[in-house]
C-alpha positions, 0 to 999 in steps of 0.5 A: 601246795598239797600236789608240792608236798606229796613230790617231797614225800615221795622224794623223802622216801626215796632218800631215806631208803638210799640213805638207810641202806649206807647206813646199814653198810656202815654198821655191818663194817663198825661191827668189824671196826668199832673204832672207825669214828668216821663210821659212827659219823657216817650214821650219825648224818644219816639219823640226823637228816631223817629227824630233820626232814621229819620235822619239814614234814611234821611226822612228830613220832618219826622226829622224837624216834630219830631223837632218841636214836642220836642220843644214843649215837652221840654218846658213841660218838663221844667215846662213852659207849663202847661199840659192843655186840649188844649196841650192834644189835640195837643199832640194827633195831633202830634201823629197822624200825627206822625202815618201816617209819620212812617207808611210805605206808609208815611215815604216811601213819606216822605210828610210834609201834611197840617195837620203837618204843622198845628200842627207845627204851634200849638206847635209853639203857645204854646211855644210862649205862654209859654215864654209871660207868663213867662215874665209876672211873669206867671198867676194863674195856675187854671185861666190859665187852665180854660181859655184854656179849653176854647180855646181848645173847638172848636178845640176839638170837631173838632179834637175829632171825627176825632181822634177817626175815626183815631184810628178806621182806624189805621191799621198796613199794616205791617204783622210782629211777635216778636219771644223770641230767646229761641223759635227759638233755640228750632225750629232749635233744633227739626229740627235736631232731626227731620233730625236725626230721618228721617235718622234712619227710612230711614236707616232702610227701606234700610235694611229690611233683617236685621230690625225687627218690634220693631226698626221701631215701635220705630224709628216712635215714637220718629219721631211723638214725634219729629213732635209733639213737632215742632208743638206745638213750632210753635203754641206757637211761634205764641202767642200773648198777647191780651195786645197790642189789648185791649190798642189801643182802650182807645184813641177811648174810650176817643175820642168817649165819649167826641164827645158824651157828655159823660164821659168814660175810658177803662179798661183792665183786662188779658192782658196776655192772649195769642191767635194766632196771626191771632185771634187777626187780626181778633178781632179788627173789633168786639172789635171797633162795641162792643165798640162803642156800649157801649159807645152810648148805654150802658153809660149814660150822667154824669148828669144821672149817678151822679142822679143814684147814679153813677160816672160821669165817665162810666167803659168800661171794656175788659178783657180775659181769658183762658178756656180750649182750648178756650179764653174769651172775654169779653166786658162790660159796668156799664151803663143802661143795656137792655131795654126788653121792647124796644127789644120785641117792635123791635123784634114784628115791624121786625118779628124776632120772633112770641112771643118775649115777652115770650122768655128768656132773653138771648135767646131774647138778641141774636136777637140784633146781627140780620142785621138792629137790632137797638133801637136807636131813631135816626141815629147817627154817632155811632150807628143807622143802626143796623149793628155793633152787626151783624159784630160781630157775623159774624166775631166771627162766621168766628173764629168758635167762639160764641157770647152771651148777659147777662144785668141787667137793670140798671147795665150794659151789657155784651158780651161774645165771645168764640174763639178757640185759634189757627185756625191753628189746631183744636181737630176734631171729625171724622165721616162717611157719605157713602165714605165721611169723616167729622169732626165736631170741637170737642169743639161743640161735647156734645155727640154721641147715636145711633138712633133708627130703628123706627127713621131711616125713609128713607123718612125724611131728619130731625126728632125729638128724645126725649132725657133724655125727651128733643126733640133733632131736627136732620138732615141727613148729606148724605141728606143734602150733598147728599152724594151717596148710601143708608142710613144704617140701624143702624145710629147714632146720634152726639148732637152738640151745637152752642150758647145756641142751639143744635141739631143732625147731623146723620151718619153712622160711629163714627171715634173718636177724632183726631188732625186736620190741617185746610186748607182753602176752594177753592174760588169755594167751600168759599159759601157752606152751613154748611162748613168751612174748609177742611183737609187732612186724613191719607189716603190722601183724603179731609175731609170737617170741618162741620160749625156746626153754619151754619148747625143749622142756614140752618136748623132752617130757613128750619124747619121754612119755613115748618111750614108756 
């Protein structure tokens, strides 16, 4: 029995998490439309299905906590409290205490905190007042409001900033994934075919005298069919929405620029878009800092907005996409844009470039994800530091993925990250360096060419090729990985790009294209240079996943330091 009730806590927390996130999104929307009483329903189904799973699972305080929340939503219910900024803000109080006790860690205490005992007491108040108004004969509806409003300001901005440290820190420590049963019944049938199919080959090997070459040719095709049609049902099985991911930010949105003084709403476009399941884990960290970002630095104050010509209310928009084998994000904002001149002013003072001034825009945009980067004047609770531009790139970059900045001044900026879908298995390119295999990720391969015998001087470890008339910068990869044995003499080149730079890796052999399953680096092994994963060869040896963003990165600052 007690192997029964942790799989139904399990599936509480679980629940209840999915549940709280719509009801979040119901009273981000009441707040906008506080006559929808199909909206008050939609929360009130979600309190009442927490109080009734917390009576199964005798959690006595999550019980009396839930209680006292729907007598306040039943009196909103009924029309006897006015759906006001001051309801809003206990709404989203009991919420959060809501969150925490539905949480493992909390519904496994079951602890009434001060906090729940404080929103208790809030909705108390309310329905308190709700019923003096009513015996009054009830007040003008819009004095009502405004003077709720009112009382609703202090608690608001106390409550505000906290709630959107909240949403920040609101993380679910419980690592689960819905499955479609259809999925399922696919994966038990291919692993019967599978059974069937190592039976054939099997059987087959035990007769060799009576077995010709076509039947086994024939009996591991269908097995590797088999296998591949496994891999992908388990790939897609890992599937997400981006949905989900893109939602829980608008409470933060809410909560941020109202702190700020500010006016913001978020929208969220492709929410269908589906990724693995460990990219959107590691998202969330870039998704928060970009837009944080683009609410302190990209949206203006309503007053300056409405004299520019624009609503008082700023557009956060995030929206995905899928684009060959990779996704799209996008983080967007209709604020001020890029101040170049503020830039180059930052660039100049820290020595991140020499002539910033004459660099292109977006090539000079890209120095903001640099570590200490700000234009901010002062520190704020936001922004300030120049470290949240610089956890974006090195967590995309963690993803083997790409960051890039567009602006217009005046009209908005944008962010534009790039991800492999899966980190699962990715389209590699093999290559040789003497003994030594590596595999360059396919999605960075532009092209291969051979480099010519003048080029191949064995005293340089880097050189520089014309192009189709463009210098290309390439390094040896058996220097740069000192890989034993002498250099060929013919050798060839593969053009790699990361962002919006590229160079050359040399090497001896081109293997081609391959399918290749990514396992992680040995912690001894996590630190070095230009590697990001390893993989299992059909030979049975380790082959190294090149970091090609590192690589070119090591290399830039070398060539760099040379020339000083």
């Amino acid at each position: 029995m007690e192997l029964d009730r942790n799989l139904i806590f399990q599936s509480f927390v679980v629940e209840s998490a999915e549940g709280l996130a719509q009801m979040e999104s119901a009273i981000l929307e009441l707040e906008g439309h506080p006559d929808d009483q199909e909206l008050v329903q939609g929360i009130f189904r979600v309190v009442h299905t927490a109080k009734g799973n917390a009576g199964i699972l005798e959690l006595p305080n999550l019980h009396a906590f839930a209680h006292a929340f729907e007598d306040l939503l039943d009196e909103i219910r009924n029309q006897k409290i006015l759906v006001t900024p001051e309801a809003i803000t206990v709404l989203f109080s009991a919420l959060d205490v809501l969150r925490e006790m539905t949480s493992a860690d909390g519904a496994a205490r079951d602890e009434m905190s001060a906090a729940a005992k404080k929103v208790i007491e809030k909705c108390a108040e309310l329905c308190e007042g709700g019923k003096e108004k009513a015996k009054k004969g009830g007040k003008n509806p819009e004095k009502a409001a405004a003077t709720a409003e009112s009382e609703a300001e202090e608690e608001a901005a106390a409550q505000e900033t906290a709630g959107g440290v909240k949403a920040e820190k609101h993380k679910n420590s419980l690592q689960s994934l819905r499955v479609d049963v259809s999925k399922l019944d696919r994966l038990l049938d291919l692993t019967g075919e599978i059974a069937i199919a190592r039976g054939r080959i099997s059987l087959l090997l035990e007769h060799p005298e009576k077995t010709t070459w076509d039947e086994i040719r024939e009996a591991h095709r269908l097995a590797d069919t088999l296998h591949t049609d496994l891999q992908e049902t388990v790939l897609k099985s890992r599937m997400v929405p981006v949905g989900p991911l893109f939602r829980q930010y608008a409470r933060m949105v809410r909560d941020i620029s109202k702190a700020n003084g500010k006016l913001a709403r978020l929208q969220v476009e492709g929410e269908d878009v589906e990724v693995d399941t460990s990219v959107v884990e590691h998202l969330k960290d870039p998704l928060l800092h970009m837009i944080r970002n683009a609410i302190d630095h990209g949206l203006e104050q309503p007053a300056e907005r409405k004299r520019k010509g624009k609503p008082p209310v700023g557009t956060v928009t995030v929206r995905a996409a899928h684009e060959g084998g990779s996704i799209i994000l996008e983080v967007s904002d209709d604020g001020e844009g890029l101040n170049r001149k503020n830039i180059i002013e930052v660039a100049q003072k820290r020595g991140l470039a020499s002539e910033p001034e004459k660099m292109a825009d977006q090539e000079l945009f890209q120095l903001i994800f640099e570590a200490g980067f700000s234009t901010a004047k002062t520190v704020s609770d936001l922004s300030g530091r120049g470290v949240g531009m610089d956890v974006v790139r090195r967590n995309v970059q963690a993803l083997r993925g790409n960051a890039l900045i567009s602006s217009r001044e005046g009209a908005g900026t944008t962010v534009h990250i790039r991800l492999p879908l899966t980190l699962a298995i990715i389209e590699g390119f093999g290559v040789g360096v003497g003994e030594e295999t590596f595999v360059i990720p396919m999605d960075q391969v532009v092209e291969c060419v051979e480099l010519s015998a003048e080029e191949n001087d064995h005293g340089r470890n880097e050189g520089v090729v014309q192009l189709r008339n463009e210098p290309l910068p390439y390094l040896h990869l058996r220097e740069h990985f000192a890989v034993k044995g002498a250099r060929p003499a013919r050798q060839n080149i593969v053009v790699v790009q990361h962002d919006a730079k590229r160079a050359g890796l040399s090497v001896d052999v081109l293997y081609g294209s391959t399918q290749t399953v990514i396992k992680p680096l040995p912690m001894m092994f996590k630190n070095v240079p230009g590697v990001s994963g390893s993989a299992i060869l059909g030979n049975g040896r380790v082959a190294l996943i090149l970091d090609v963003g590192a690589l070119l990165r090591n290399f830039q600052a070398e060539a760099a330091a040379k020339t000083e």
